[in-house]
N, C-alpha and C positions, 0 to 999 in steps of 0.2 A: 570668417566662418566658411573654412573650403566644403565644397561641394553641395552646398546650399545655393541655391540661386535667388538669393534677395538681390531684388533691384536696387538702384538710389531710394526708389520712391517706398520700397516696402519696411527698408532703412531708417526713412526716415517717420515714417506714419510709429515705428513700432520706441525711436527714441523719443520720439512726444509724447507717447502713453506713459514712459515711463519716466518722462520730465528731465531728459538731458539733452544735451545738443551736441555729444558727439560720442563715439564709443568706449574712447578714453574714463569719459566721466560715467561711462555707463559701467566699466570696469572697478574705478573708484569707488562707487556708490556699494557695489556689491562684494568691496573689499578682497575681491583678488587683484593679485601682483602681474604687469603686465612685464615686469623684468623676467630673465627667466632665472631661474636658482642657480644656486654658486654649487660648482660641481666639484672645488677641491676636496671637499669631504666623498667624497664617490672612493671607494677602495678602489688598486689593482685589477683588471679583470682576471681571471683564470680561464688554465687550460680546461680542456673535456673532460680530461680524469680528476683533476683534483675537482670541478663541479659536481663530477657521478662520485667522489670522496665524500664531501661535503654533505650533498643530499643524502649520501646513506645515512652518515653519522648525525644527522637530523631524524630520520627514519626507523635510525635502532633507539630511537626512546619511546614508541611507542610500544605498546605490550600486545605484539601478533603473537605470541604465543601461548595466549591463556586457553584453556579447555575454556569449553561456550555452553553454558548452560542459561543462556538468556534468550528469550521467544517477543512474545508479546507481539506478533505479527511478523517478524523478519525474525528464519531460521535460518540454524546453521548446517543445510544438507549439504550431502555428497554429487558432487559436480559431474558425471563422465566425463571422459578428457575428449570425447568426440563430439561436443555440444561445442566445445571453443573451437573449434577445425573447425564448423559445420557453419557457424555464424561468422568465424571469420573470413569468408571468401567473398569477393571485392564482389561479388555479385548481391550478395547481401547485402554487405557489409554498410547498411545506411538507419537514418531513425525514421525515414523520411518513408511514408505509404504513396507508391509511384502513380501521378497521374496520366503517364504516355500507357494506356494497354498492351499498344501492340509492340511495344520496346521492352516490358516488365513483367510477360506471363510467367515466369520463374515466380518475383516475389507475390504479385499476387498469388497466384496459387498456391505458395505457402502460406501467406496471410489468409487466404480460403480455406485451407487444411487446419489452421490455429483457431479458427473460428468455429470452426467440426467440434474440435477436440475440447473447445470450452464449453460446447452446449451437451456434448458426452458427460463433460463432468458435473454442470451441472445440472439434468435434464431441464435443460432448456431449451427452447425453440431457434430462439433466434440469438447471437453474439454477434460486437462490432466488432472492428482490428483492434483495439485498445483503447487506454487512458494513462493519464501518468502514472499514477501510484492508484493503492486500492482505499487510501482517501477521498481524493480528487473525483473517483468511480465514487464514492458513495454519495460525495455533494451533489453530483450529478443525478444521480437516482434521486436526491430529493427533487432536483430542478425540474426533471422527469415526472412528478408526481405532481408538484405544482401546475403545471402547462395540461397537464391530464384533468385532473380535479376541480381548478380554479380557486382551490383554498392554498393556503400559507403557513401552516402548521404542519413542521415536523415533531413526532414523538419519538423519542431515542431511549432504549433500555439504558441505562448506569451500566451494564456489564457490554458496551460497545468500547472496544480500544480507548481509551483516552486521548491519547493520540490522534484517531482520527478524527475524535469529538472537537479537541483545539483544531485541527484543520478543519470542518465545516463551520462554525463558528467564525474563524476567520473570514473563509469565502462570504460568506453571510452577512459580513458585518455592516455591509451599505446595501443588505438588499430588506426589502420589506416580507421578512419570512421569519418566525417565533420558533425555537426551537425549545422545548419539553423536553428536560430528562427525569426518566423514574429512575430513582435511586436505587441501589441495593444493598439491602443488608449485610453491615459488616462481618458478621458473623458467617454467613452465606457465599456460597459462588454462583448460585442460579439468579435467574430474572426474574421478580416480580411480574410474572403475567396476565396476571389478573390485575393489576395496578395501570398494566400497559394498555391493556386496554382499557378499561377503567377513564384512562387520559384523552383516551379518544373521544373530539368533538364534532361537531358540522362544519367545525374550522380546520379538519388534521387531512391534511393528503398523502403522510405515510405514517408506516410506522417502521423504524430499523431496529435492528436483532441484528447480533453477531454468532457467527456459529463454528465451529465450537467458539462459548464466546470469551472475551478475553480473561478470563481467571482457569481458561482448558476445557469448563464444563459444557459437555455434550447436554443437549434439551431437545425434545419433543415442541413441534409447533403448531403440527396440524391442525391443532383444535384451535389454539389463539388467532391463526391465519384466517381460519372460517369467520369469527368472531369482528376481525377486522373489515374483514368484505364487508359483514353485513351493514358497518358502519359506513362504507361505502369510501374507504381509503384502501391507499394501495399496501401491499405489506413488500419492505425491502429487505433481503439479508447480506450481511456481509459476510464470506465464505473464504473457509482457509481451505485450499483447492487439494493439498496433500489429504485434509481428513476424509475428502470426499470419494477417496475412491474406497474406503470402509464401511461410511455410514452414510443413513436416509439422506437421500438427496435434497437441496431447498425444492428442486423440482415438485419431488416427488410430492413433499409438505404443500405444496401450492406456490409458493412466493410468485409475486408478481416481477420482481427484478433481483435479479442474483448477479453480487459486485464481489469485490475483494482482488487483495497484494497477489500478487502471482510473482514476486519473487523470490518464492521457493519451490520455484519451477526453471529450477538450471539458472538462476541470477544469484552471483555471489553477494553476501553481504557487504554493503558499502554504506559509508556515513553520508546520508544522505538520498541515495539511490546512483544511476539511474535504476529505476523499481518499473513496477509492470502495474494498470490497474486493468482488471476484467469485467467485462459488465455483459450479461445476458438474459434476455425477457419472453415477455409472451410472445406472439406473434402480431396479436393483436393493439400493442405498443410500440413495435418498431417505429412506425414515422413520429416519434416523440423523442426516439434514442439518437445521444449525440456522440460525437465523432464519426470514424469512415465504416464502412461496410462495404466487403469483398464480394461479391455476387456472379454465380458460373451462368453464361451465355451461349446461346452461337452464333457463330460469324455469317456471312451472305450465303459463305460454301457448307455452311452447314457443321462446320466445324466447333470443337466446344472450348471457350477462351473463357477469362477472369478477365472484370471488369468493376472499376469504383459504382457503386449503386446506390438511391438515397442519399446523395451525397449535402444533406442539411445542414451546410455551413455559410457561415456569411459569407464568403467569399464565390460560392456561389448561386445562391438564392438570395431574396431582401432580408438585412439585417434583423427586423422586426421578426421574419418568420423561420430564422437559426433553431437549430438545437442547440449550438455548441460555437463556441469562438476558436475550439483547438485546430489549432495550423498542425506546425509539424507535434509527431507523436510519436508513442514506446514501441515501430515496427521490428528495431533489430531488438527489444526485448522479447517482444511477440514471438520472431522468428526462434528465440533462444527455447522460450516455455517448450515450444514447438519442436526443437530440437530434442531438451528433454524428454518428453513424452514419447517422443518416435524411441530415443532410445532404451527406455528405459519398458518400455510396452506396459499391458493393461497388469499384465502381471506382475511386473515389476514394481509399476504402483503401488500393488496392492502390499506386492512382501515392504514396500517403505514404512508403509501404515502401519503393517503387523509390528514393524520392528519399532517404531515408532515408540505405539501404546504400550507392547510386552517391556522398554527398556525404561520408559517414563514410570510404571508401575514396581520397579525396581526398585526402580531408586526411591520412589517415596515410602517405598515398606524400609529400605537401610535408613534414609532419616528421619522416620518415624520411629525408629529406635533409638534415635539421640536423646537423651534426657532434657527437656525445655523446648523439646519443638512439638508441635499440636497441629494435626488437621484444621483444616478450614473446610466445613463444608463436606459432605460425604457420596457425591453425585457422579454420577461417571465422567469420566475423563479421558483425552485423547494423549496427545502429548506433553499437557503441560498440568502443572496442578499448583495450587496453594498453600502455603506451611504457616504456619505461628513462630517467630523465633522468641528467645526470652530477652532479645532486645531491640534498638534501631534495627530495623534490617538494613538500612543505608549503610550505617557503620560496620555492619559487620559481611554486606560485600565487598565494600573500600579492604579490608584485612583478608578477605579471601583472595583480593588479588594478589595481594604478597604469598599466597600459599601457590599460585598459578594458574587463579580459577576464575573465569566469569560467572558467580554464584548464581546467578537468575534479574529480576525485575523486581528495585522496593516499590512494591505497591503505594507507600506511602505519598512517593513521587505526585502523585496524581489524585493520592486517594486520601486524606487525612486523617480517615479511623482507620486507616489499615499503617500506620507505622511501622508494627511489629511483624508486618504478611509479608511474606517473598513467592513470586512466579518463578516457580522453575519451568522448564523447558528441556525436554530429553529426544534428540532427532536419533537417525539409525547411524548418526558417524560418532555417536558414544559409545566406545566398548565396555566391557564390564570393569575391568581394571580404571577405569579411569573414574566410573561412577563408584566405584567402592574406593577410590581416591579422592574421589569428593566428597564423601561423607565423612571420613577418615577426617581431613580438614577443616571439616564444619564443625565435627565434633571436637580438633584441638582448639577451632579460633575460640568455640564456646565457652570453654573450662579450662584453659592453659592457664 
């Protein structure tokens, strides 16, 4: 075992725990091979080219060329090409939130400016430098409510990503916390909210709301938010950060902690991530909120620097009194949102948004003209909306990708009375031509 430093003696105390007398047999026992494998089967190596060969023709059977009409929390917007130059400079260019200040005021101070820019979007008081993904921000916001409240009870709308619901769930699963979801009517794309709260007990420390929530529909909170305090739990939302520069802020509604994916903030889509999660609160919650926080100072001379603040990690405070176990974290995502936003300014935001809803409402009036497709639901909507097909929807985006299209999200995936529902998803890098090509489409796969 190199680079471990067992003595004889720690050798040997840990081969009598496990009742052998030498390594060999300790090998044995656990049925690996201490030969090493027979390398004649090993092919040729290859030169550079035929490996960057090789990799491509592995690479062109994947289908990067479909039109993307699929959402459900990861879009497909337009990148500026000056967000890649801007994060790629070796002075960035790390994941890592710097703990030397006086070697790092570049990144901090961007990580200070990215924390501006999340509490702009979502009037919020206070934001950390990040989270993984806008999951991971929302498990956290329950862990946040927990340590605030001393109860154990999360309540989850049904119209919260599914997605994210398997990931806290996950997180959850050896910890002593219940999690409630209200369902939603299939027939529906809003939240029972009066059900939601309704669920609220002396045992609930939050409640989560997705907004717009995952079937696209925009909802009013302010009253349910009220509703919740009184109950005297926290209310969380998870927020898709493009709609916000449109509509009612969580701020404004009240929310106690406003999380969500911010990679659709200059982060390409990827299987998997790396992804961005956001997370911003009252002020009066900060020392509960986990991960780093960027905070502006001055120096002896008076000067004004960036500096890690709050810094409530086990690493350095007592483990018992952590917010958060996250080491390294999504800084050069951070910096990328950050990159975005600078580029793209307040108004440029906002024409994303415009172009967003105006090209998503298109397309649902074109295939709402298809013969066998039906609304779900008749609520306002942002970018993404819900259809009725007159079959699987499974099957019939599997055949839309033969036409060259990523038709949207089966609902069914996740949802078992929504078989026949499909999530579409319409950002501003749709042009008309391609959405009247996708309808065109949908209507051969339906009736050919």
């Amino acid at each position: 075992m190199p680079y471990i430093p067992n003595t004889d003696a720690d050798r040997k105390e840990m081969l009598e725990a496990a009742d052998c007398k030498s390594i060999a047999e300790l090998w044995q026992k656990a049925q690996i091979r201490t030969a090493p494998p027979a390398l004649e089967h090993i092919p040729a190596g290859m030169s550079e080219y035929e490996v960057t060969r090789h990799l491509s023709s592995l690479a062109s059977q994947n289908a990067i060329h479909l039109v993307n009409f699929v959402g459900s929390g990861y879009y497909d917007h337009l990148i500026p090409a000056a967000v890649g130059t801007m994060v790629g400079r070796s002075e960035f260019y790390t994941a890592y939130t710097p703990y030397q200040p006086e070697a790092s005021q570049g990144t901090l101070q961007a990580i200070y400016e990215y924390q501006s820019a999340i509490c702009r979007l979502t009037s919020m008081p206070m934001s950390n430098a990040s989270l993984y993904d806008g999951g991971t921000a929302l498990f956290e916001a329950i862990m946040m409510a927990v340590r605030i409240t001393n109860r154990r009870q999360a309540v989850i709308s049904g119209a919260v990503s599914p997605i994210f619901r398997e990931m806290i769930k996950c997180y959850s699963s050896n910890l002593d916390i219940e999690l409630v979801v209200v369902p939603v009517n299939a027939s529906k794309t809003d939240s029972s909210q009066d059900a939601l709260v309704e669920a609220v007990s002396d045992k609930t420390a939050c409640v989560i709301v997705q907004y717009p929530n995952v079937f696209g529909t925009v909802e009013e909170w302010s009253e349910t938010v009220e509703k919740v305090h009184a109950k005297k739990a926290i209310a969380v939302c998870s927020a898709y950060p493009i709609a916000l520069a449109m509509l009612k802020t969580p701020g404004e509604m009240g929310f106690d902690i406003v999380t969500g994916e911010g990679q659709s903030l200059g982060i390409p889509l990827s299987f998997g991530g790396p992804y961005l999660g956001f997370m911003a609160v009252r002020e009066k919650l900060v020392r509960k909120m986990p991960g780093r926080i960027v905070g502006r100072t001055v120096d002896l001379d008076g000067k004004p620097g960036f500096v890690l603040t709050l810094q409530a990690r086990e690493q350095h405070i007592r483990r018992e009194h952590a917010m958060s176990n996250i080491c390294s974290n999504e800084s050069l995502c951070a910096l990328t949102a950050l990159a975005y936003l600078t580029c793209i300014g307040k108004e440029g935001l906002l024409q994303v948004g415009n172009l967003c809803a105006a090209k998503a409402n298109f397309a649902r009036d074109l295939l709402l003209q298809i013969k066998g497709i039906e609304p779900v639901g008749e609520k306002a909507f942002f970018n993404e909306f819900v259809i009725k097909l007159p079959g699987d929807s499974s099957e019939i985006v599997g055949k839309m990708i033969d036409k060259g299209f990523a038709a949207g999200f089966p609902l069914g995936r996740y949802y078992h009375d929504r078989k026949n529902q499909l999530l579409v998803a319409v950002t501003e890098k749709r042009t008309r031509e391609e959405i009247k090509a996708f309808a065109n489409a949908m209507e051969a796969v339906l009736w050919s």
